[in-house]
N, C-alpha and C positions, 0 to 999 in steps of 0.2 A: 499705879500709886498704892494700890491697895493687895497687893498678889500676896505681899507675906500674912496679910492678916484676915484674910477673907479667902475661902475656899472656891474653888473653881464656880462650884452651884449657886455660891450669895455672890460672886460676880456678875451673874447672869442676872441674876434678881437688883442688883444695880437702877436706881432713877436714872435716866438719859436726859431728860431734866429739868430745868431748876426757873427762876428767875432771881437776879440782882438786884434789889431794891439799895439804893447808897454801900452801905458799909455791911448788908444784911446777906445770905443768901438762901431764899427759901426755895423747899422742894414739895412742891402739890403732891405728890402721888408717893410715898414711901412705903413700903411692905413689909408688911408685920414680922415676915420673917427674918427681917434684918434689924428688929428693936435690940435687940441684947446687944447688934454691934453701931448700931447709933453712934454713941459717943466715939467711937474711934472714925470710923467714917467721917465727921464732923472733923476731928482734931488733926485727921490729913487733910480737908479741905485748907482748915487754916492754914498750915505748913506750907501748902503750894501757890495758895494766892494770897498775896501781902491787903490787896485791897479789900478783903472778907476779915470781918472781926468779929460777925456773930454766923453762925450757923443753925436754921432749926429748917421745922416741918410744917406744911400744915395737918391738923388734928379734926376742922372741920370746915366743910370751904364755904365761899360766901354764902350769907344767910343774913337773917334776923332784918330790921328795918332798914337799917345801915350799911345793906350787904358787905360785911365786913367775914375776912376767916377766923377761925383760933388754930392759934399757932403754939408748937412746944419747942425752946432753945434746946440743942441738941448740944452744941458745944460754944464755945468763946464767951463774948463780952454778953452779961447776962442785961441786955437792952431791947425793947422792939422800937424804939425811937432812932433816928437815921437821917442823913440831911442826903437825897438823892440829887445829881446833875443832870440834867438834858438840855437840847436845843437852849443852849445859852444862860439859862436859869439853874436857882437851884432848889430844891422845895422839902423844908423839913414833914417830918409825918411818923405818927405812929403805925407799923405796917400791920398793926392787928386793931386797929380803931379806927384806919380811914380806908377807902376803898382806893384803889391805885393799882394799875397796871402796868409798866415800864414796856412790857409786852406794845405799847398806842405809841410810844416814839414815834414811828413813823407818821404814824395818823394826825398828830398833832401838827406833827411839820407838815403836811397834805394840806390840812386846814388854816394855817397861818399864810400858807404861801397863794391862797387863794382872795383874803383876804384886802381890799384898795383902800387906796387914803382917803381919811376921814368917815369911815365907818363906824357905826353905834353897831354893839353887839353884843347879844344878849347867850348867858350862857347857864342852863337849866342844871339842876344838879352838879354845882362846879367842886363839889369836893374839897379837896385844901388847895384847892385854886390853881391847877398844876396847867389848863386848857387856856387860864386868863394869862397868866404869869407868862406862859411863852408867845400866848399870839401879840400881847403888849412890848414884849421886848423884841421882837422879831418881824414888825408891820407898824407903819402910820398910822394907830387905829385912832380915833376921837375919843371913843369910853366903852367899855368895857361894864356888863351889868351882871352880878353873879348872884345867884340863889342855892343855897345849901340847909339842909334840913338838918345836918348831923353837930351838933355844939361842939364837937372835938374837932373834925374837918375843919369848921368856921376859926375857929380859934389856930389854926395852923395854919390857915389860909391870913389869916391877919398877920401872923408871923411871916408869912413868907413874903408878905406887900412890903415890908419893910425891909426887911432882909437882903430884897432883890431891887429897890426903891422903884416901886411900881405904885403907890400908890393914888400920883395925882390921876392914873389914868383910868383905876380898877375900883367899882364900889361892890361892897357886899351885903349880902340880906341874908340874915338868919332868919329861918323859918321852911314852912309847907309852902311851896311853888302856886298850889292851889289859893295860899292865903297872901301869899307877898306879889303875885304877878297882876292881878287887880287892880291893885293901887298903884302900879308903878304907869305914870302917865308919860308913856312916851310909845311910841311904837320904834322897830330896829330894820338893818339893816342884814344883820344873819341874825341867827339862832342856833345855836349848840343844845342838844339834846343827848348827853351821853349818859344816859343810864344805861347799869348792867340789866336791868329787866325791867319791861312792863314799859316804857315811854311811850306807847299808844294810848294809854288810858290819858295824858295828856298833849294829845298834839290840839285839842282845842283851844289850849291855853296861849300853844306856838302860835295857831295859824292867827289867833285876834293879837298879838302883839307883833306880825312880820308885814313890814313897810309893802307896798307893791312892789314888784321886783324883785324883793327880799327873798335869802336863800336861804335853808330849814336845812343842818343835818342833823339826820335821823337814823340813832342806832338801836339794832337788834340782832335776834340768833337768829339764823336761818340755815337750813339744809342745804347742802352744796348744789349749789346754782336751782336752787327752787326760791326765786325770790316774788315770784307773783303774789303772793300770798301780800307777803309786808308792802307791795307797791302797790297792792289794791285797797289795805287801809289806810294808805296815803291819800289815794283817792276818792274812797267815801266819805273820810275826811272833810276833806276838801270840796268836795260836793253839801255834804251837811251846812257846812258856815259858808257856803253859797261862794267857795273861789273857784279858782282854776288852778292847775299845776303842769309843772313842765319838770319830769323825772332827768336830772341831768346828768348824775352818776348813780354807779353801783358798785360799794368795793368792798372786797377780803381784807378786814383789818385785825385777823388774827381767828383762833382756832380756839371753839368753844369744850369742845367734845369730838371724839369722833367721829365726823361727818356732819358736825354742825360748827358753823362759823359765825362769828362775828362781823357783819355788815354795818358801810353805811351807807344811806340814800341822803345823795346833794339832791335836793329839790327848789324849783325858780317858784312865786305862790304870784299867782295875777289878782 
C-alpha cells in the first residue's frame, strides 16, 4: 500500500499493529521516525478500508484514575466518539475517555456462555457497560448489577441501555465500588471484576457480596504461565474473610506486554 510513499527503511519501521474500536482505528506503538509521514499513512489506511473513518495514535497509554490513553487523529473524521459492535450489541464510547478493549471479544463471550438462568450478577468496574450489555443480551440472566467510577463511562453506559433495550434487566451505580457495594443489599451469583490494574486491593468487597457457590472472575497481569502468585492472593483472600475456594480456570485473554499477559481466574467461593 505504501511502496510509493515510504522508503524501504520506514516500511520496516511500519506498526504490525493496531486495534478497531467501531469506525476508529487506533495504533499503540507508532515510531517517531515515521511522524512526518503520519498523515499519509493514515490517508492510505482510509482508501483501503471503507469501514475506518478516523485514524490516529496513541500519544500516552492507559494511565490516570480512569485508565483511560491519549490519543492524536492522524487522519479522517476529526471524532474519538464511535458506536462499536460485538457479540450482538452495540456500544457507543469515547475511545480516549472510556477504558475499552475490543482486544476481550472473546472473553466476554467465555463469560456469557458460562453464565445459567436466572442469575443475579454483579459486575465491578463495568465501564460503558460493554460485559452487562452482552451477557444480558446473550443469557437468561435475572439482573444484572454494575458499578462504574468514571462519570463519562456511566453516561455512555446509560446510553448504550437504551440503545440496545436492555435496560429492564441492567441497573447502574455511579460511584467508588468501595462506597456503592456496601449498601447494595443483596448478595450474587457471579462477580466480574475486570479491571485493567490493581483488582486485588478489592477482592474483599467480591468475596462479602458472592452467594455460596458463587463464581468470582478475577482479572490481572501475569507472566507467562507464572500464575501462582495471583492464585495465592485468591487464597489468602479467601482465608482472611474465613471462605474456601475452588480455583476452576486459568486463561490467556490477551497480551499485556511482552511476556506479560492478561489473565483470568474463574473461581467457585464456599
Amino acid at each position: 500500500m505504501l511502496k510509493n510513499k515510504l522508503s524501504k527503511k520506514e516500511i520496516k519501521l511500519l506498526p504490525r499493529s493496531f486495534d478497531v474500536v467501531g469506525s476508529i482505528l487506533i495504533f499503540s506503538d507508532f515510531p517517531k521516525e515515521l511522524e512526518k509521514k503520519e498523515k499519509a499513512i493514515g490517508e492510505e489506511i482510509l482508501k483501503q478500508f471503507r469501514n475506518v473513518k478516523t485514524v490516529a495514535k496513541k500519544t500516552k497509554k492507559y494511565s490516570g484514575k480512569f485508565r483511560t490513553p491519549r490519543l492524536k487523529i492522524i487522519a479522517g473524521k476529526k471524532t474519538k466518539e464511535t458506536v462499536h459492535r460485538e457479540n450482538n450489541v452495540s456500544i457507543k464510547l469515547d475511545v480516549e475517555k472510556v477504558y475499552f478493549s475490543p482486544r476481550l471479544s472473546e472473553e466476554r463471550k467465555r463469560i456469557f456462555s458460562q453464565v445459567k438462568n436466572n442469575e443475579s450478577i454483579l459486575v465491578m468496574f463495568s465501564g460503558c457497560a460493554v460485559y452487562p450489555l452482552v451477557i444480558a443480551k446473550n443469557s437468561n440472566v435475572k439482573e444484572i448489577c454494575c458499578v462504574e467510577i468514571n462519570p463519562t463511562a456511566h453516561k455512555y453506559a446509560l446510553e448504550n441501555l437504551k440503545f440496545n433495550k436492555l435496560g429492564n434487566k441492567i441497573k447502574l451505580f455511579l460511584g467508588d465500588v468501595k462506597k456503592i457495594m456496601p449498601i447494595l443489599n443483596k448478595k450474587f451469583d457471579r462477580i466480574l471484576m475486570p479491571l485493567p490494574k490493581g483488582a486485588e486491593k478489592f477482592l474483599d468487597l467480591a468475596l462479602d457480596k458472592i452467594r455460596k457457590n458463587g463464581v468470582i472472575h478475577f482479572y490481572d497481569f501475569s507472566e507467562e504461565n507464572n500464575y501462582k502468585k495471583i492464585t495465592k492472593k485468591i487464597e489468602e483472600e479467601c482465608r482472611k474473610q474465613k471462605k474456601r475456594c475452588n480455583i476452576l480456570n486459568i486463561v490467556k485473554c490477551g497480551q499485556f506486554s511482552p511476556g506479560v499477559n492478561r489473565i483470568c481466574v474463574d473461581f467457585k467461593v464456599f
